[in-house]
Each structure stands twice: as structure tokens, then as C-alpha cells.
C-alpha positions in Angstrom: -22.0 52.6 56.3 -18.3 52.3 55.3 -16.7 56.0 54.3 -14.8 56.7 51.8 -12.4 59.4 53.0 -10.4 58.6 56.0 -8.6 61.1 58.0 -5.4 60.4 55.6 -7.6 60.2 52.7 -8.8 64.2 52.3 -11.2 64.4 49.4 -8.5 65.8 47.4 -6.1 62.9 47.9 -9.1 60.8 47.0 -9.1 62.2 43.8 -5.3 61.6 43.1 -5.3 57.6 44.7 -8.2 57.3 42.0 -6.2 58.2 39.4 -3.7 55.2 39.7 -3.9 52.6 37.1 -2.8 49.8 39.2 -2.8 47.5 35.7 -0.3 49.9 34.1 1.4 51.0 37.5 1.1 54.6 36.8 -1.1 57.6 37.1 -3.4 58.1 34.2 -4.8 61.6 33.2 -1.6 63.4 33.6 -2.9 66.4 31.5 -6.3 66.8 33.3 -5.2 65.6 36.9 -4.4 68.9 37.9 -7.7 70.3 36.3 -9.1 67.5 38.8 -7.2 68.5 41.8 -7.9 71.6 42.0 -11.7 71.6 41.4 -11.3 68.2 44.0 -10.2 71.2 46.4 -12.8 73.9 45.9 -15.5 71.0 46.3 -13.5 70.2 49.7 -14.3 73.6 50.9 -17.7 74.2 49.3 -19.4 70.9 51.1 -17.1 72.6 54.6 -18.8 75.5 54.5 -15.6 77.4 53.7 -16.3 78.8 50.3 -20.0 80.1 48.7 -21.2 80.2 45.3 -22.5 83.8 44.6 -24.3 84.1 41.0 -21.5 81.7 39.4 -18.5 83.8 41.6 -16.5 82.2 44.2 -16.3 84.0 48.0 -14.1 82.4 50.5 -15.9 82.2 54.0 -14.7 81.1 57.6 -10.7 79.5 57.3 -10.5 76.0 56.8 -8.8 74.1 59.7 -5.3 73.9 57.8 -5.0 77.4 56.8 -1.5 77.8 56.7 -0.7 74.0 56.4 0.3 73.9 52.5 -2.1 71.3 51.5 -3.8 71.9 48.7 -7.6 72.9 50.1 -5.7 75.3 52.0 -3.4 76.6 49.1 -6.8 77.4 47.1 -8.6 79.0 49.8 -5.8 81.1 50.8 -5.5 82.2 47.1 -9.8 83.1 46.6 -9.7 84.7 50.2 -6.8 87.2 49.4 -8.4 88.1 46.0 -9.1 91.7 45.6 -12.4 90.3 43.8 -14.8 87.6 43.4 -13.8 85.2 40.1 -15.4 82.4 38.6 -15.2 79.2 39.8 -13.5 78.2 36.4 -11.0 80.9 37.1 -10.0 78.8 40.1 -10.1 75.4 38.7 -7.6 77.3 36.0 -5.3 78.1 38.0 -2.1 76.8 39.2 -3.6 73.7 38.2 -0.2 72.1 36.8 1.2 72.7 40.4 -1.5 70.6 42.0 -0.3 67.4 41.5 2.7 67.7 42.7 1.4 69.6 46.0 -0.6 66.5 46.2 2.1 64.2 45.6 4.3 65.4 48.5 1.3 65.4 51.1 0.4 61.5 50.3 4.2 60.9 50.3 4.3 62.6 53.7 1.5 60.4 55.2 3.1 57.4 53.8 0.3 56.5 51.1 2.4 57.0 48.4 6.3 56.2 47.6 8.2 58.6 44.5 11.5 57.1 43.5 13.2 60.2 40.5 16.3 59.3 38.9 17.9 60.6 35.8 17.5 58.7 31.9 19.8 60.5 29.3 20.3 63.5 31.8 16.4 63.7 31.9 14.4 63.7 35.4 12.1 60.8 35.7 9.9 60.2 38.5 8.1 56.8 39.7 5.0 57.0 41.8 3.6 54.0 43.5 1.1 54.0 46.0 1.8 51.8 49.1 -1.8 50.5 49.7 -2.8 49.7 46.2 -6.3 48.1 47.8 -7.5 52.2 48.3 -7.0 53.0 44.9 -8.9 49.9 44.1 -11.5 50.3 46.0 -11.8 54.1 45.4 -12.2 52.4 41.7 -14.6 50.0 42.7 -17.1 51.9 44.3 -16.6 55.2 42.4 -17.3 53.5 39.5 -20.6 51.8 40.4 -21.3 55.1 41.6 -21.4 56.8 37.7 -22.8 53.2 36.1 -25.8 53.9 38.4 -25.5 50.9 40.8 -27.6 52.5 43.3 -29.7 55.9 43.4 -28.1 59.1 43.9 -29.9 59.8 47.0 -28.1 56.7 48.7 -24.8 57.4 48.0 -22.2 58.6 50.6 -21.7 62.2 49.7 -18.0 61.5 49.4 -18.4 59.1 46.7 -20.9 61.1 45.2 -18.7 64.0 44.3 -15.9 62.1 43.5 -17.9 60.4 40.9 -19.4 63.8 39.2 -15.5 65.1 39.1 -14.2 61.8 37.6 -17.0 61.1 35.4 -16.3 65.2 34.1 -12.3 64.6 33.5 -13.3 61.3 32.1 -10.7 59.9 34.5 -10.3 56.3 32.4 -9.6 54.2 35.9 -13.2 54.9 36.8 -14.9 55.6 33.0 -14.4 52.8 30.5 -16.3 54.0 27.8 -18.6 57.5 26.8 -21.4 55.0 27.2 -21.2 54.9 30.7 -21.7 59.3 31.2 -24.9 59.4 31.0 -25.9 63.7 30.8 -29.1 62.7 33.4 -26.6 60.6 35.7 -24.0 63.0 36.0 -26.2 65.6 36.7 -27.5 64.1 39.8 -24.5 63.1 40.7 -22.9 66.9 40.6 -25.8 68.4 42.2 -24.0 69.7 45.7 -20.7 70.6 43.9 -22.8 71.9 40.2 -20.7 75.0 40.1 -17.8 73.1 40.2 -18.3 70.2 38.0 -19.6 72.9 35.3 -16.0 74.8 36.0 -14.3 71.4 35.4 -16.0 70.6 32.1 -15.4 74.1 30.8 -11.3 74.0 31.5 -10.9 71.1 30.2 -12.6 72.4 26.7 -10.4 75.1 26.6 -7.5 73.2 27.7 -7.9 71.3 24.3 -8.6 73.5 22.4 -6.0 75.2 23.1 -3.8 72.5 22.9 -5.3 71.6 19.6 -5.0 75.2 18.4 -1.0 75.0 19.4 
């Protein structure tokens, strides 16, 4: 069976290639890609056997192979694992999640998946992102999709796609959702069942991201 994460396609980078609207030729989801990232990460390291869920609390376990590397699994776990305590997985979706994209950014960049081009418009920074093998975000698209519209059973999915589809479907990334119609509650839930914790953390940050915003 074909996979869908690659040696230079972690799960987290996944999760950023997905959010590419090729149409448009630009990520979509700026405001909840980072939410995405980061809980992209802790599923990364909860499927590795690097992290365990404790009564809703997050303890970091054996190292993941690139400790020390500056990607952003390793980022995360190196922030839980020098924790004087054990926080909620929401507390680690939360945080630092505006710096995840661009953590993400310059790894794809490094591996050659993406291209940024930043110049200047009225003295203001703009950066372009394009990636440079528009067929994975498309077919990241393509079979994530199927994958929340219930094209097969849950049981036969790749694990890869499985998660990625219980994260997207939960930020409601639009390259993958089309309408609410499609998020089915029971759907969803099967999909997020090795990652629950995290999916719950997801939903719950983006809530209070809003409301907060909405609040402000």
C-alpha cells in the first residue's frame, strides 16, 4: 500500500504541504496553522512512542531521533521533557504555536520541497511560499480528503492518513473540508481515535483562540 509520509515528508510537514491551496497559490488557515503544527508534532511523538498520555497530562518518554535537530517534533519534545511538571495536552498545542509555521517553513525549504521568495511592498515584509512539487500537496488533498468523506472504513486506512485527517477535519483546514457537512461527530471520532487526546487539545485552542479574538 502506497504511504503517505516519505522520509522528507515527516507527519508534521504533511500537515503544512496540506495546507496549500494550489487554486489560490497560497497557504490557507494562516490563523489556525500553527494550532495545526504543533498538535501535528505531539501526534508525531505520541504514535513514536516518545510522549504518553497520563489522565489528560503530557509525559515526554525515550528522545526522539532528532533531539537536538531544530525540527519541530523535536522543538516540542524538548520543551514537555524539560518541564518542571506534567501539562495538558492543550497547554502544548497553545504554545509557541505562532512560531510553528515558520520552524516548518525553513525545514521544507531546507529539503527543497518548498521555495519562499520575501521582498518589501510600501516598506512592509511580504513573503511568497510556493511548494516545488505541487502533486504532494495534491495528493495529500486527495486522499486526506476521502479519508474524512468516509471513502473507506477507518480500520483500512494508513495510520498516516488517518491522523492527518482527524487534525484537518478539527482545524477545518478548507483544502481538505469543503463544507461542515462533510464533519461528521461519529466520523471524526474514529478517525482521532490513536491521537484522541490530541485532536480534543486542538478543538479546544482553537475555541479559545476565537473567542478570544472575538472578545478583542
Amino acid at each position: 500500500m502506497e504511504t503517505l509520509v516519505t522520509p522528507d515528508e515527516t507527519l508534521t510537514r504533511s500537515a503544512f504541504l496540506l495546507a496549500f491551496d494550489l487554486r489560490k497559490e497560497k497557504l490557507t488557515g494562516r490563523g489556525e496553522l500553527g494550532y495545526l503544527l504543533r498538535a501535528t508534532a505531539l501526534a508525531e511523538l505520541l504514535l513514536a512512542g516518545h510522549l504518553a498520555d497520563e489522565s489528560g497530562k503530557v509525559r515526554a518518554l525515550t528522545a526522539p531521533p532528532g533531539a537536538g535537530s531544530g525540527t519541530l517534533p523535536a522543538i516540542v519534545w524538548e520543551q514537555i521533557s524539560a518541564s518542571p511538571r506534567a501539562r495538558s495536552w492543550q497547554r502544548w498545542v497553545q504554545k509557541h504555536n505562532g512560531k510553528a509555521v515558520g520552524v516548518v517553513r525553513d525545514e521544507l525549504a531546507a529539503a527543497g520541497l518548498i521555495r519562499v521568495e520575501r521582498r518589501r511592498i510600501l516598506l512592509f515584509p511580504v513573503e511568497r511560499i510556493t511548494p516545488r512539487k505541487a502533486y504532494l500537496s495534491r495528493r495529500l488533498a486527495e486522499r486526506v480528503g476521502r479519508a474524512i468523506r468516509g471513502g473507506q472504513p477507518v480500520a483500512r486506512l494508513d495510520q498516516d492518513v488517518r491522523v492527518l485527517a482527524a487534525l484537518a477535519a478539527t482545524a477545518r483546514l478548507n483544502t481538505v473540508v469543503q463544507s461542515r457537512r462533510e464533519l461528521r461527530t461519529d466520523r471524526i471520532q474514529q478517525l482521532s481515535g490513536p491521537v484522541e487526546p490530541i485532536t480534543v487539545a486542538l478543538r479546544k485552542s482553537l475555541q479559545a483562540a476565537k473567542a478570544a479574538a472575538e472578545a478583542g
